[in-house]
PDB file with SEQRES, HELIX, SHEET and CRYST1 records, atoms N, CA, C and O in Angstrom:
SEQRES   1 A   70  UNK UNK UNK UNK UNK UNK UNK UNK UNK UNK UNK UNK UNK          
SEQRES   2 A   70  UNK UNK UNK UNK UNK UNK UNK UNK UNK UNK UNK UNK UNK          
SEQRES   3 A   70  UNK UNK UNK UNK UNK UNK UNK UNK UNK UNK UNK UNK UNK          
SEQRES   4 A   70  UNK UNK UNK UNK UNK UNK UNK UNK UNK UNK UNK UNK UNK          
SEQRES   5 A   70  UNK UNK UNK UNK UNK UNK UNK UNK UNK UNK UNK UNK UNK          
SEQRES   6 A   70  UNK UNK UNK UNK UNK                                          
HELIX    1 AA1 UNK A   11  UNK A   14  1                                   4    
HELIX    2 AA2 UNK A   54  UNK A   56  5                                   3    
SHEET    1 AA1 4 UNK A  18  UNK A  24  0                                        
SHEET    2 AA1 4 UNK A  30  UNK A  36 -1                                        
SHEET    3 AA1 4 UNK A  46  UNK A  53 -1                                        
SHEET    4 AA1 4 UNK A  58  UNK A  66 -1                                        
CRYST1    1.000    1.000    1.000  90.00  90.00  90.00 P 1           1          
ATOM      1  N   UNK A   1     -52.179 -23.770 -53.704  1.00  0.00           N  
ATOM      2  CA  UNK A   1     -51.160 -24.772 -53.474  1.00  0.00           C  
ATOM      3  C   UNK A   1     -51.089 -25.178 -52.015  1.00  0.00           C  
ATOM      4  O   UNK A   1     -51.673 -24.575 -51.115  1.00  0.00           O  
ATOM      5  N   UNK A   2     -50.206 -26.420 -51.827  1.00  0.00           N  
ATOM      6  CA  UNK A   2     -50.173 -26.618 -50.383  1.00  0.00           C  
ATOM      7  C   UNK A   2     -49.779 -25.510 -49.188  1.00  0.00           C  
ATOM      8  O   UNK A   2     -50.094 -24.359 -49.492  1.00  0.00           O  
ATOM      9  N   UNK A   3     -49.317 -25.625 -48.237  1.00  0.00           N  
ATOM     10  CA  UNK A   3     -49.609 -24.688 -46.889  1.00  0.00           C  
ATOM     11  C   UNK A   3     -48.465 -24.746 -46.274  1.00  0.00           C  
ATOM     12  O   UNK A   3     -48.639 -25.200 -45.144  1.00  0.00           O  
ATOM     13  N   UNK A   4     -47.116 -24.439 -46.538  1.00  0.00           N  
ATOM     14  CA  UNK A   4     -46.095 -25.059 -45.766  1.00  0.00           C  
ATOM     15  C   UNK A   4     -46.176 -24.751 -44.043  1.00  0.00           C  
ATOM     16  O   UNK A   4     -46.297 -23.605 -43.612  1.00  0.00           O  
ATOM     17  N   UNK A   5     -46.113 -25.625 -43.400  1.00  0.00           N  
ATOM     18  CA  UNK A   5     -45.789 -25.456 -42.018  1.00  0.00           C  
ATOM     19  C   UNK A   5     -44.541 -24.506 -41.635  1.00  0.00           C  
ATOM     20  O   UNK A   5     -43.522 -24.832 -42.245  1.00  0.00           O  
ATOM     21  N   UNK A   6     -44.422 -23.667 -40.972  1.00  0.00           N  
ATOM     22  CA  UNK A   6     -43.510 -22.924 -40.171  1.00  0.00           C  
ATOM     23  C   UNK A   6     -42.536 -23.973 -39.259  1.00  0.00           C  
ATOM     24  O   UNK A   6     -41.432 -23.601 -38.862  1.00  0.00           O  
ATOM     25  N   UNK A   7     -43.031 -25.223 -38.994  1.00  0.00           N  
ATOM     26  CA  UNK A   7     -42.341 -26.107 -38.261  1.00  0.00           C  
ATOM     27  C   UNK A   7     -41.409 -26.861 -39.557  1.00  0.00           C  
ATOM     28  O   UNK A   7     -40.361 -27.438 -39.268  1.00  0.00           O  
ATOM     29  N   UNK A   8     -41.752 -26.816 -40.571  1.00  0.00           N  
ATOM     30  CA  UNK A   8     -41.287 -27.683 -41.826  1.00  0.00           C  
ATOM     31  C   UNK A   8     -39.481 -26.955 -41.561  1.00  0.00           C  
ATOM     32  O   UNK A   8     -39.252 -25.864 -41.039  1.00  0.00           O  
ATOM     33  N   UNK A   9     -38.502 -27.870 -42.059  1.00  0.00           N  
ATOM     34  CA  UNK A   9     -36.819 -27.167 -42.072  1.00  0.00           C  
ATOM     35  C   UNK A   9     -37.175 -26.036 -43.045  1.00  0.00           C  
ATOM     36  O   UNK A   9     -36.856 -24.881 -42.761  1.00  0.00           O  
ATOM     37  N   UNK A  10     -37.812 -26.321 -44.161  1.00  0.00           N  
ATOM     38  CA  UNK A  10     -37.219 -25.343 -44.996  1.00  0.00           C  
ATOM     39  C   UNK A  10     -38.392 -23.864 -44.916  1.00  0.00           C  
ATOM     40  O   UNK A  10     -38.576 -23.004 -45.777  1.00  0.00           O  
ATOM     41  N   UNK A  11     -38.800 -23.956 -44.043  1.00  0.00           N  
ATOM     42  CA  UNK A  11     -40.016 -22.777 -43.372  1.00  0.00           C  
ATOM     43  C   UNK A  11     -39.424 -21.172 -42.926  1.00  0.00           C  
ATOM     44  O   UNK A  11     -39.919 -20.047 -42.859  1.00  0.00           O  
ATOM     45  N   UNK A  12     -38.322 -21.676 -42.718  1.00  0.00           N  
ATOM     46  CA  UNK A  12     -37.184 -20.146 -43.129  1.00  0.00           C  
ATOM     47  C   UNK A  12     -37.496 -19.271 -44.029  1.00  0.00           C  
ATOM     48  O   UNK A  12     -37.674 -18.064 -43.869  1.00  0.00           O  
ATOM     49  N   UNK A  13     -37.581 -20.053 -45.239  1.00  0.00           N  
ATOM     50  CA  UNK A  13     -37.636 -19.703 -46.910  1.00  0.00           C  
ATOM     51  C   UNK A  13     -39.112 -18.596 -46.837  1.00  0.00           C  
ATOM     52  O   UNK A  13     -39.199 -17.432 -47.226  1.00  0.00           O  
ATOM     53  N   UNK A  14     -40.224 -19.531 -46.149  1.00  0.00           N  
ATOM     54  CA  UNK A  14     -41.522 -18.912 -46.640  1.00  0.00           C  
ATOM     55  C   UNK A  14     -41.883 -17.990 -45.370  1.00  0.00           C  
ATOM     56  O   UNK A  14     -42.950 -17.376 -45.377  1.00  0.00           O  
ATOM     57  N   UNK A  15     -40.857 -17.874 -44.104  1.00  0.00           N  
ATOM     58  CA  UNK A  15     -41.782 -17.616 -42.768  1.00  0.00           C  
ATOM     59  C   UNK A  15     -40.337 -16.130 -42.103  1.00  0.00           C  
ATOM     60  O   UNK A  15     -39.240 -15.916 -42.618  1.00  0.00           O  
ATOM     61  N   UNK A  16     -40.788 -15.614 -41.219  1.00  0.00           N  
ATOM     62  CA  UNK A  16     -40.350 -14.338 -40.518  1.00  0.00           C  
ATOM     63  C   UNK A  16     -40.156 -15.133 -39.044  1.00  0.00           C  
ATOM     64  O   UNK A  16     -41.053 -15.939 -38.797  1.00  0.00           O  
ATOM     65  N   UNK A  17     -39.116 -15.003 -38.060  1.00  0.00           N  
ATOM     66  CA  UNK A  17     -39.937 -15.828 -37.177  1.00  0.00           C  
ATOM     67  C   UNK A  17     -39.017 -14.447 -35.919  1.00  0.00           C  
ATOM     68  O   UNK A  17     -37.789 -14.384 -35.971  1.00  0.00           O  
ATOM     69  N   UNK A  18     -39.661 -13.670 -35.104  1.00  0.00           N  
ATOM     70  CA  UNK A  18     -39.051 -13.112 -33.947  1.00  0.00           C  
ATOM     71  C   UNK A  18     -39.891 -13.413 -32.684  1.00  0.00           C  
ATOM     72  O   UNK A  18     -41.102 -13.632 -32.664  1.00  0.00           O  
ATOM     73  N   UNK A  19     -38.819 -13.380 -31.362  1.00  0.00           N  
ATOM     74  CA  UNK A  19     -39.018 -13.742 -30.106  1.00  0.00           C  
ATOM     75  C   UNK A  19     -40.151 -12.378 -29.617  1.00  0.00           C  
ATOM     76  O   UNK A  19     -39.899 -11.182 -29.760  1.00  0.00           O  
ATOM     77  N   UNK A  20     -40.969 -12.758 -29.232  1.00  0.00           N  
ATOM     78  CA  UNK A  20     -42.566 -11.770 -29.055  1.00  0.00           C  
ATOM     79  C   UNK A  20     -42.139 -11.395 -27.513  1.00  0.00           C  
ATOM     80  O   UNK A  20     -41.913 -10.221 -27.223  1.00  0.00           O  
ATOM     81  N   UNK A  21     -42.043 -12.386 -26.591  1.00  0.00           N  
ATOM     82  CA  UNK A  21     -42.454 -12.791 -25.166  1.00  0.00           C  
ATOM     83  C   UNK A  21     -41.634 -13.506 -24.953  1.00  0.00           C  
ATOM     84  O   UNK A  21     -41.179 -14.241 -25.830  1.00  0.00           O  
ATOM     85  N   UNK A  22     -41.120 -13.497 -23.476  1.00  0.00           N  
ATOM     86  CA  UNK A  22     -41.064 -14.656 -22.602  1.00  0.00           C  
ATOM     87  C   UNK A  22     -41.954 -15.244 -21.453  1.00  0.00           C  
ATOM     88  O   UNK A  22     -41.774 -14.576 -20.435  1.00  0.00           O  
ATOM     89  N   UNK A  23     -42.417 -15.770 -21.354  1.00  0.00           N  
ATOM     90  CA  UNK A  23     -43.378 -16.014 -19.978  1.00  0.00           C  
ATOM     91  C   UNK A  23     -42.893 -17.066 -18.992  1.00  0.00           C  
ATOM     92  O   UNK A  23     -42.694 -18.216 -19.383  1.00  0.00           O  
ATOM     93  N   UNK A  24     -42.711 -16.735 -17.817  1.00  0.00           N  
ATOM     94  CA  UNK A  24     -42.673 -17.545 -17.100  1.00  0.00           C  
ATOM     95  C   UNK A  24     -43.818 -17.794 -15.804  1.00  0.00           C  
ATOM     96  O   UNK A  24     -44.431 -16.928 -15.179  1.00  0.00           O  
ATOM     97  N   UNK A  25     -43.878 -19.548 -15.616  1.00  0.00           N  
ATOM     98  CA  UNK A  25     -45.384 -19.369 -14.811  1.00  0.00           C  
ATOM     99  C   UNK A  25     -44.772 -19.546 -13.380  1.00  0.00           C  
ATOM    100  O   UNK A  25     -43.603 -19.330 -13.059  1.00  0.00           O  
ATOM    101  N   UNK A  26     -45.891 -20.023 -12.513  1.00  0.00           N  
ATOM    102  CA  UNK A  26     -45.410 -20.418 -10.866  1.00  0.00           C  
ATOM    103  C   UNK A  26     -44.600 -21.073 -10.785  1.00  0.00           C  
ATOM    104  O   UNK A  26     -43.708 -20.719 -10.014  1.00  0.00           O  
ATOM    105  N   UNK A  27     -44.448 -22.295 -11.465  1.00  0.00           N  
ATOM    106  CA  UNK A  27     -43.081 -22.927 -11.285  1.00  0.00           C  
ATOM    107  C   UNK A  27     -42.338 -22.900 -11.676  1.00  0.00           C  
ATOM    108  O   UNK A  27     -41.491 -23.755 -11.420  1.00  0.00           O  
ATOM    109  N   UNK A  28     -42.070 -21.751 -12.721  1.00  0.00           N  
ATOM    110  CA  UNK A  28     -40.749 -21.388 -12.673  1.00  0.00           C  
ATOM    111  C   UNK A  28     -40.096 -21.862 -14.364  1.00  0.00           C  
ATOM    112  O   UNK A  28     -39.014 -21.439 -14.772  1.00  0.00           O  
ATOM    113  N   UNK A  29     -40.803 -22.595 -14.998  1.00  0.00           N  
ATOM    114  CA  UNK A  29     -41.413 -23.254 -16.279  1.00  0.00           C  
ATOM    115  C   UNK A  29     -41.401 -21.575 -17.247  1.00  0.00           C  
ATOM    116  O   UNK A  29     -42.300 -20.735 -17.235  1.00  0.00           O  
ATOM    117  N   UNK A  30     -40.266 -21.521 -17.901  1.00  0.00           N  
ATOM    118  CA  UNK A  30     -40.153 -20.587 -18.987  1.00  0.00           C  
ATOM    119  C   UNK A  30     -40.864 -21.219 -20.502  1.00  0.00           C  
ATOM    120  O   UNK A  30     -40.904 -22.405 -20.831  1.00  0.00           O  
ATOM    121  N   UNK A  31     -41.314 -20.204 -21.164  1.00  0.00           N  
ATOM    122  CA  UNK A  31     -41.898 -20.514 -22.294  1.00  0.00           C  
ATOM    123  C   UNK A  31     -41.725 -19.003 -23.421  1.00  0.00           C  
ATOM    124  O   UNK A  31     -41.905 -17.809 -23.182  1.00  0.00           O  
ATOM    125  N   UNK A  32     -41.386 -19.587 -24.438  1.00  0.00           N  
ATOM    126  CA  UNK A  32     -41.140 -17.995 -25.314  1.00  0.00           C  
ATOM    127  C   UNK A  32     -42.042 -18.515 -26.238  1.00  0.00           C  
ATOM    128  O   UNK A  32     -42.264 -19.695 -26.509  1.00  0.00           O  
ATOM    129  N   UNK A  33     -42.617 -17.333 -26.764  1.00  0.00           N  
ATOM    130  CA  UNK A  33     -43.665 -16.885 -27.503  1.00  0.00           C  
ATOM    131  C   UNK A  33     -42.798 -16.386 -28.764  1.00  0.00           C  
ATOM    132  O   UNK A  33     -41.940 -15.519 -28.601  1.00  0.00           O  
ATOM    133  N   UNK A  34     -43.095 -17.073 -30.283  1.00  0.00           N  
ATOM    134  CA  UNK A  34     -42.344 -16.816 -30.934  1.00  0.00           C  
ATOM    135  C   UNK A  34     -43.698 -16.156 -31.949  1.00  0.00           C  
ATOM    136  O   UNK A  34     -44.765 -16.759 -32.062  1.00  0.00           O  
ATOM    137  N   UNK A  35     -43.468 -15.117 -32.482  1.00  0.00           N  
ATOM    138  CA  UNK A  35     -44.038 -14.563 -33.743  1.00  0.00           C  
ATOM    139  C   UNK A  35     -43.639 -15.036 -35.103  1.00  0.00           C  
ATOM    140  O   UNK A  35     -42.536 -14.875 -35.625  1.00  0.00           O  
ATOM    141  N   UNK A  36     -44.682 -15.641 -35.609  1.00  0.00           N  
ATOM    142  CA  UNK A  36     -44.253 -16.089 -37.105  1.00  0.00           C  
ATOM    143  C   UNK A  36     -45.323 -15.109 -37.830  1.00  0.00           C  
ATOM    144  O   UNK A  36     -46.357 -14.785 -37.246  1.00  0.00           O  
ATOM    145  N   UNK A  37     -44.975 -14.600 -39.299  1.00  0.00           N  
ATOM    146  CA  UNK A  37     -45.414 -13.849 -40.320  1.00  0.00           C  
ATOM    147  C   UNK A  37     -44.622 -14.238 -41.573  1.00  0.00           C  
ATOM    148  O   UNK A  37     -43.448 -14.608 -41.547  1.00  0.00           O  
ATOM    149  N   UNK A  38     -45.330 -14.127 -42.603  1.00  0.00           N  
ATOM    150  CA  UNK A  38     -45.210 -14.503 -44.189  1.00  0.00           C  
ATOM    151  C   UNK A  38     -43.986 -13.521 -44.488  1.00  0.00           C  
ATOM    152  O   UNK A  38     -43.996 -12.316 -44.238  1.00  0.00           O  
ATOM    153  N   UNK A  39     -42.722 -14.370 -45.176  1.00  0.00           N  
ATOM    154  CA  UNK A  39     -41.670 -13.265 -45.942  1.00  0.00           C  
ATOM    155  C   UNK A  39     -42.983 -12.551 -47.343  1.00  0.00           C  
ATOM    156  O   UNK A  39     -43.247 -11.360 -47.508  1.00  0.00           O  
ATOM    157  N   UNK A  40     -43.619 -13.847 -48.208  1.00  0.00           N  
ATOM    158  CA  UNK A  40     -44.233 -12.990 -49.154  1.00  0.00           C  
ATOM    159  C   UNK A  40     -45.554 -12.801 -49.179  1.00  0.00           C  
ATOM    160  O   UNK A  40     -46.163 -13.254 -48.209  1.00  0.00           O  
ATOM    161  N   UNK A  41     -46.426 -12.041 -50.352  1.00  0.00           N  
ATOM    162  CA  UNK A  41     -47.680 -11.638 -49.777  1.00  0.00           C  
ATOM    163  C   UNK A  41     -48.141 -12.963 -51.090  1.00  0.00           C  
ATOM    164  O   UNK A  41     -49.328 -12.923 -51.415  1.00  0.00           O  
ATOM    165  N   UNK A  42     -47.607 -13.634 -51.521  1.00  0.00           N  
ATOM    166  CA  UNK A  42     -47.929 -14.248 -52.915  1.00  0.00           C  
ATOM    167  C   UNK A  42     -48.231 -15.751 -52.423  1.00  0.00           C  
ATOM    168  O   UNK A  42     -48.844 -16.505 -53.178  1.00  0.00           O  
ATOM    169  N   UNK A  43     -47.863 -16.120 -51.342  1.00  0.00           N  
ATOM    170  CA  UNK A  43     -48.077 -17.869 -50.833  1.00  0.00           C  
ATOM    171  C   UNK A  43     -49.094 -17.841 -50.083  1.00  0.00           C  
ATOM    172  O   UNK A  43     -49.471 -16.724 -49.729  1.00  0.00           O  
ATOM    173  N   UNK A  44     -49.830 -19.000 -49.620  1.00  0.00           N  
ATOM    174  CA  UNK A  44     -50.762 -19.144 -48.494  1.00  0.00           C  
ATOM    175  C   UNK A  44     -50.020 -19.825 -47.262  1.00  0.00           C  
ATOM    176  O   UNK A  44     -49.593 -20.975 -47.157  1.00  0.00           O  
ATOM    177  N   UNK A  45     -49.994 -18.720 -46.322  1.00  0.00           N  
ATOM    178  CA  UNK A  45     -49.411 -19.270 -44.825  1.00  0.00           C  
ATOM    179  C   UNK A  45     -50.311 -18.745 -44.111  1.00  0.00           C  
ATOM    180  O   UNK A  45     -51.374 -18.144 -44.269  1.00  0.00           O  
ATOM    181  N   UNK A  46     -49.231 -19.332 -42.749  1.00  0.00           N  
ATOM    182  CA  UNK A  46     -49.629 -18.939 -41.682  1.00  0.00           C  
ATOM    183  C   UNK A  46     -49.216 -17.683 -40.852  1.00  0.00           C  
ATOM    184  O   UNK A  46     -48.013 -17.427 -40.796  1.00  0.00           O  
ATOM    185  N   UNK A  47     -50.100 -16.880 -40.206  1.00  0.00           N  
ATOM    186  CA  UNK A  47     -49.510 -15.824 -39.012  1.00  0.00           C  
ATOM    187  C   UNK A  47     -50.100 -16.494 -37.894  1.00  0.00           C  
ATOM    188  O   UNK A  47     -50.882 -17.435 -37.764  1.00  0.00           O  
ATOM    189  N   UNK A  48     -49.095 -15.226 -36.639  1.00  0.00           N  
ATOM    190  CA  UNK A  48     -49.578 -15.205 -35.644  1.00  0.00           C  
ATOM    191  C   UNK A  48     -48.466 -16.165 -34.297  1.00  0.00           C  
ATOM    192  O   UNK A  48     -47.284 -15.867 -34.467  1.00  0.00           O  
ATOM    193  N   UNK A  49     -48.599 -16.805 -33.543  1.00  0.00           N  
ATOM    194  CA  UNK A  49     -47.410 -17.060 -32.406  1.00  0.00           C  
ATOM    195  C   UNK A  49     -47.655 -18.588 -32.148  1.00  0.00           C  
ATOM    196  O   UNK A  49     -48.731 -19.175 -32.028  1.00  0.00           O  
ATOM    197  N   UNK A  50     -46.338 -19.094 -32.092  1.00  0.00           N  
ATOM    198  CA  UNK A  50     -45.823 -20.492 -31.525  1.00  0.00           C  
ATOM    199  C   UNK A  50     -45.495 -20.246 -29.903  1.00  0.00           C  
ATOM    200  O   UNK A  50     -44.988 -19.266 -29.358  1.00  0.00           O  
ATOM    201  N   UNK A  51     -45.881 -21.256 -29.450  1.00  0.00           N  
ATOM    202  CA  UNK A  51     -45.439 -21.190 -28.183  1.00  0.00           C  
ATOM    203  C   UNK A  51     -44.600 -22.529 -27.610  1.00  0.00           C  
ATOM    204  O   UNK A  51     -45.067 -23.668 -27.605  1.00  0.00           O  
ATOM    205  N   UNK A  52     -43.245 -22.149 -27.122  1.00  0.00           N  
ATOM    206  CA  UNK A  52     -42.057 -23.435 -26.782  1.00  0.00           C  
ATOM    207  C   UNK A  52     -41.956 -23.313 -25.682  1.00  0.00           C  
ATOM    208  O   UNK A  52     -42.012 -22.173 -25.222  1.00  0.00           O  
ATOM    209  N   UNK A  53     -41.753 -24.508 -24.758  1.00  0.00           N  
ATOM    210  CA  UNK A  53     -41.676 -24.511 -23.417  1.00  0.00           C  
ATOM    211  C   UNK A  53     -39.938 -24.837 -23.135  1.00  0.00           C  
ATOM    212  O   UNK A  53     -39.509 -25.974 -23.332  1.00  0.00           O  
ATOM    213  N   UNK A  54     -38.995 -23.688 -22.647  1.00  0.00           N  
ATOM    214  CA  UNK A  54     -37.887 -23.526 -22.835  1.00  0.00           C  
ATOM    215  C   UNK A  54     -37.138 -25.320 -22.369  1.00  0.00           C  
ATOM    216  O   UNK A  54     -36.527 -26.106 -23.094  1.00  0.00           O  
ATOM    217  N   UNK A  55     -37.499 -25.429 -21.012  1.00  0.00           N  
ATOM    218  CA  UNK A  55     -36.689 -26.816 -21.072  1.00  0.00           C  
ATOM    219  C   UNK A  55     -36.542 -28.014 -21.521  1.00  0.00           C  
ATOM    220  O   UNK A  55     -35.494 -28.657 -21.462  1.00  0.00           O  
ATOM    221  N   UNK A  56     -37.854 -28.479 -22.118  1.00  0.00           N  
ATOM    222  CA  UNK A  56     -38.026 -29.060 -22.986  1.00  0.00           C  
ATOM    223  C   UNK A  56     -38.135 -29.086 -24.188  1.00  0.00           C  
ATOM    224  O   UNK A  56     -38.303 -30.116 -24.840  1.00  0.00           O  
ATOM    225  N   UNK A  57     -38.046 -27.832 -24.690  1.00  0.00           N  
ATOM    226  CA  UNK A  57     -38.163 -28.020 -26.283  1.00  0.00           C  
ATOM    227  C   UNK A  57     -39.348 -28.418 -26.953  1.00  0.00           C  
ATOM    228  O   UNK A  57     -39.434 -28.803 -28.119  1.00  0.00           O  
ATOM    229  N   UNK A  58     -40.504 -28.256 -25.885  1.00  0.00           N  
ATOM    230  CA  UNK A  58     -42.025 -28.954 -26.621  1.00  0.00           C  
ATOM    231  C   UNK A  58     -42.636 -27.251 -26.898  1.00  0.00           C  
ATOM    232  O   UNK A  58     -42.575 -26.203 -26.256  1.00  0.00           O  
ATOM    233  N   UNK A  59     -43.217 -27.665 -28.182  1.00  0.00           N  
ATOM    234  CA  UNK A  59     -44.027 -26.804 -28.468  1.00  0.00           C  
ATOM    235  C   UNK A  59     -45.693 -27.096 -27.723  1.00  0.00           C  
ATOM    236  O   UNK A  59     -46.241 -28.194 -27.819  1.00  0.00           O  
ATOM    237  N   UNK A  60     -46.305 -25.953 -27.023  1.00  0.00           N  
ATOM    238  CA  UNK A  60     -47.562 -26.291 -26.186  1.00  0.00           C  
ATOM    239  C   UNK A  60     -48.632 -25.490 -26.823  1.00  0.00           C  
ATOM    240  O   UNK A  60     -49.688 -25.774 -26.259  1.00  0.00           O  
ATOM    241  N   UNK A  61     -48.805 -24.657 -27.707  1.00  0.00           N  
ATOM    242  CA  UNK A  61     -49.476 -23.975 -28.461  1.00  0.00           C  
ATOM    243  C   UNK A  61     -49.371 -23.132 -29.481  1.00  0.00           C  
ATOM    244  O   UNK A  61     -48.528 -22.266 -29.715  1.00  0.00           O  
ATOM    245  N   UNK A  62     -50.430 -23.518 -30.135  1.00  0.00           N  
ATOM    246  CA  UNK A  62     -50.066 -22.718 -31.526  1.00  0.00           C  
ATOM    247  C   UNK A  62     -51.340 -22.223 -31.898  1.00  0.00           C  
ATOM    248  O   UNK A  62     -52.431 -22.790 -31.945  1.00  0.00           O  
ATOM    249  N   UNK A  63     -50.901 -20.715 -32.230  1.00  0.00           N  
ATOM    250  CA  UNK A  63     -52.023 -19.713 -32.280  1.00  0.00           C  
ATOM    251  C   UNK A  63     -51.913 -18.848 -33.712  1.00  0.00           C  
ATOM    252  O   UNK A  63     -51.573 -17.669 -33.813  1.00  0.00           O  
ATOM    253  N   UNK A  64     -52.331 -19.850 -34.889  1.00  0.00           N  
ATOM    254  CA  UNK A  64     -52.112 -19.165 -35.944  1.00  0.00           C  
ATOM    255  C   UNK A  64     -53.365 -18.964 -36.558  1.00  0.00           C  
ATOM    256  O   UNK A  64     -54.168 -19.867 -36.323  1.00  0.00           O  
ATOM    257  N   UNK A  65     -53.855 -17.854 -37.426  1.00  0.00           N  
ATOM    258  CA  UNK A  65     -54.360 -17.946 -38.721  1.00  0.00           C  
ATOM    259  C   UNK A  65     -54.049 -17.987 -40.102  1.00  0.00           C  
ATOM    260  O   UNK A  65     -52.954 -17.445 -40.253  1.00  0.00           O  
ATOM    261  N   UNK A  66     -54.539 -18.406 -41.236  1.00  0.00           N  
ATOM    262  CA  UNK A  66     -54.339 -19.258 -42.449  1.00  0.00           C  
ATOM    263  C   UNK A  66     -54.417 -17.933 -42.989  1.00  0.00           C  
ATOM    264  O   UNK A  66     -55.260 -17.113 -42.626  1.00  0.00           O  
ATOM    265  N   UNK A  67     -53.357 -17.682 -44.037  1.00  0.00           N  
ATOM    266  CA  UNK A  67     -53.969 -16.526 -45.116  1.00  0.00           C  
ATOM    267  C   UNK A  67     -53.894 -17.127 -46.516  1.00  0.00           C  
ATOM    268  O   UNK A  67     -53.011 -17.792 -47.059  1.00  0.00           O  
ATOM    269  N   UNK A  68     -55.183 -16.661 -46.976  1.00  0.00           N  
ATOM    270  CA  UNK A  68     -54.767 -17.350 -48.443  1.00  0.00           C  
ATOM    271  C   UNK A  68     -53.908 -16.502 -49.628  1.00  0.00           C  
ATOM    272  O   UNK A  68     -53.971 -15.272 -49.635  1.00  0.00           O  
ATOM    273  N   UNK A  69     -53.063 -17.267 -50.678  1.00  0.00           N  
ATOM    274  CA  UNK A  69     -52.195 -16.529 -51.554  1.00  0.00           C  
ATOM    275  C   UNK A  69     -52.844 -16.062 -52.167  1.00  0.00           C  
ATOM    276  O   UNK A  69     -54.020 -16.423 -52.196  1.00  0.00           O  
ATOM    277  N   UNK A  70     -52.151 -14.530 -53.335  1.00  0.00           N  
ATOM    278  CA  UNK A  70     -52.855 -13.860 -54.115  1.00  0.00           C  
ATOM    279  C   UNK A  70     -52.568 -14.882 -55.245  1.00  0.00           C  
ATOM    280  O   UNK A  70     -53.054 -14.719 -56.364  1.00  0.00           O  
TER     281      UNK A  70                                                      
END                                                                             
């Protein structure tokens, strides 16, 4: 079946999501590293970390792999 995005609203439902990291670089530019993982082992998602750049609210990388459902 389709692949829901972790960014999708209702990505709650299918996704785990805790704060991993914070990083901040030279200028001072905070960014948290969020851990996403599958609530079940039965869907095909995604793992692995989002990355948000705190003052803006932009997401700057995304470092997932695909698992497929049983």
């Amino acid at each position: 079946g389709p692949i829901l995005s972790p960014l999708h609203p209702s990505g709650i439902l299918s996704y785990k999501y805790k704060l991993n990291e914070i990083l901040t670089d030279e200028q001072g530019d905070t960014t948290y590293v969020i851990k996403i993982s599958s609530r079940s082992v039965g869907n095909s998602t995604m793992e692995g970390s989002l990355y948000i750049k705190k003052n803006d609210w932009v997401l700057t990388r995304v470092d997932v792999e695909m698992h497929k459902g049983r």
